[in-house]
N, C-alpha and C positions, 0 to 999 in steps of 0.2 A: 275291395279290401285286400285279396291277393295282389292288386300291383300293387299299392302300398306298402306290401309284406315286403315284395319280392325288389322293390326300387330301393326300399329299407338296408334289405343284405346285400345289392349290390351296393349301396355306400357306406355301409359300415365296413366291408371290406378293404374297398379303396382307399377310404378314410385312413383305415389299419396301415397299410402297406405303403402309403404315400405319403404319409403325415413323419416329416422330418424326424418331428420330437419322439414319438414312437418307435421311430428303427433305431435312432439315437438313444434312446432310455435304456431301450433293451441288449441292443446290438455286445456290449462290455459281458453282461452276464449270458448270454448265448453263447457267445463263440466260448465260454470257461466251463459251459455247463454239458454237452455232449449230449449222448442222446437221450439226455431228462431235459435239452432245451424246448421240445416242445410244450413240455408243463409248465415253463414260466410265461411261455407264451397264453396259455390255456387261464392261468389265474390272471397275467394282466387283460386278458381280454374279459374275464367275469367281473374284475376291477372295475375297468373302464364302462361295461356296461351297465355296472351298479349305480356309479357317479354320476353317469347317463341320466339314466331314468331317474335317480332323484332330483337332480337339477331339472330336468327335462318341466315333472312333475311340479315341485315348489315352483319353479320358475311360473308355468303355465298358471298357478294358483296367484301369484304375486305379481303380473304381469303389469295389474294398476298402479301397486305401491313404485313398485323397481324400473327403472329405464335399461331396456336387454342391453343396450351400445355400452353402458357401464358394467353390467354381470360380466358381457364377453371381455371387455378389459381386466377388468378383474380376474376372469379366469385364463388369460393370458398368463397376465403377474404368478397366477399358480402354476401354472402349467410352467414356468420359466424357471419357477422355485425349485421344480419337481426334474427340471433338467437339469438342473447347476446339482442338485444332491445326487441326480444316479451319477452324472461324471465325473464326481468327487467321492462317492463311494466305488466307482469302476478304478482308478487310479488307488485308491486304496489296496483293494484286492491284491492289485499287480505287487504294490509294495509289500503286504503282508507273503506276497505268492503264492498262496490259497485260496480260493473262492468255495467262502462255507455254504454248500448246497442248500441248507435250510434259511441262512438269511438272503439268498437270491429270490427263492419261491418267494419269501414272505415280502421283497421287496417289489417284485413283479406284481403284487397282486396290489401292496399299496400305493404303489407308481400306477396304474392301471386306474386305480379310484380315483387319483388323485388328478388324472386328465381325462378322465370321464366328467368329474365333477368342471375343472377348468375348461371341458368344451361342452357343456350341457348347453350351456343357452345358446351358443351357434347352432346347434343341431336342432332347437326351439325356433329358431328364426327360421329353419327352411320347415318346417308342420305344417306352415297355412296352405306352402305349396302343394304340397303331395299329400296332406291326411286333412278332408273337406269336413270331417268327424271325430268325435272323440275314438271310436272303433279304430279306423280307419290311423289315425296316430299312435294308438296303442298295436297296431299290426306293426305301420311301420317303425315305431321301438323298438317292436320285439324281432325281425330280421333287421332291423341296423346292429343290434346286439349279437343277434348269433353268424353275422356277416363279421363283425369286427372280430371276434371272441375265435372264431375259425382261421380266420385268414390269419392273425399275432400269432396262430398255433401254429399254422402249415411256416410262418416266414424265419418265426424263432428256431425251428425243425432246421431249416435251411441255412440258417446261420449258424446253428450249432454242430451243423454236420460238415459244414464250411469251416470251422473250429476243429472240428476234429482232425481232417484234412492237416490243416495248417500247422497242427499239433506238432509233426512232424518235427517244425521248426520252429522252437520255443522263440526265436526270439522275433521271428513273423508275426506271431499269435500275440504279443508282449507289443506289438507297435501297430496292431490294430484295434486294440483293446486303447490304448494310449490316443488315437486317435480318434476314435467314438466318442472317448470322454471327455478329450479334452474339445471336441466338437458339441459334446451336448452340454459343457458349461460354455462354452461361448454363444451358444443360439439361446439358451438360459440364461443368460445375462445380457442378450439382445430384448429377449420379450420382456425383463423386467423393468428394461429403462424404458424398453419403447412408451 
């Protein structure tokens, strides 16, 4: 049950740090947020690992009714949805040229749910592999959770301190932000046709 755990938080991490849509969601509101970007990193990874285990959870209950090749489609289309609205509120920001610190956290954490929930059942399709038991899946849950939810915190940290840096030069910081966004509504309106 400990490799379970421990195979869990190393792919929720990777997951975290290498999944496009993720550095993209957040990347607009870190680099704006300084060093409270680690918080938004913190709530979209509680986000994400909420949407997780619900889907994870119903999915595994409804496994007979539902075909997972359709759920993960389906939560592709979300997770697409969920990139086109951070890069259309990241581009916002710039033009308002405020990023209000409270609607970031609160967006972090609902972007977070909201590709937790749109990659639940891929994360259902690898259980048979690596958790032979209900225990043994509820382990590896619970570090694919605290693996994703850690590492969005340490990369949001990195990017907002990357931001800070950069700060310097307002209008550096204005065409990275502008590039995030307008990167995560294109890859958001790639998984929605796909």
């Amino acid at each position: 049950m400990a490799a379970a755990a421990l195979v869990g938080l190393g792919s929720g991490a990777l997951h975290s740090v290498t999944g496009p849509d993720h550095v993209l969601s957040l990347t607009p509101l870190s680099l704006t947020a300084g060093s409270r970007s680690w918080r938004l990193g913190l709530r979209w990874g509680i986000g994400h690992s909420l949407g997780t285990i619900v889907v994870a959870v119903a999915a595994s209950m409804l496994v007979q009714v539902f075909h997972l090749g359709e759920l993960i489609t389906w939560g592709e289309r979300l997770g697409g949805l969920a990139l086109v609205f951070t890069g259309v509120m990241g581009l916002l920001s710039l033009r308002r040229g405020v990023v209000a610190r409270e609607h970031c956290e609160g967006t972090a954490l609902s972007m977070g749910l909201v590709h937790g929930i749109a990659g639940g059942a891929a994360v259902l399709v690898m259980l048979p592999a690596v958790a032979p038991s209900t225990w043994h899946a509820a382990a590896y849950l619970s570090g694919f959770s605290l693996g994703s939810t850690v590492a969005m915190a340490a990369l949001t940290r990195v990017l907002g301190r990357g931001g800070a840096l950069v700060n310097l030069n307002r209008a550096w910081l204005g065409r990275i932000v502008v590039g995030a966004s307008v990167a995560s509504v294109l890859l958001g309106t790639v998984w929605l046709t796909a």
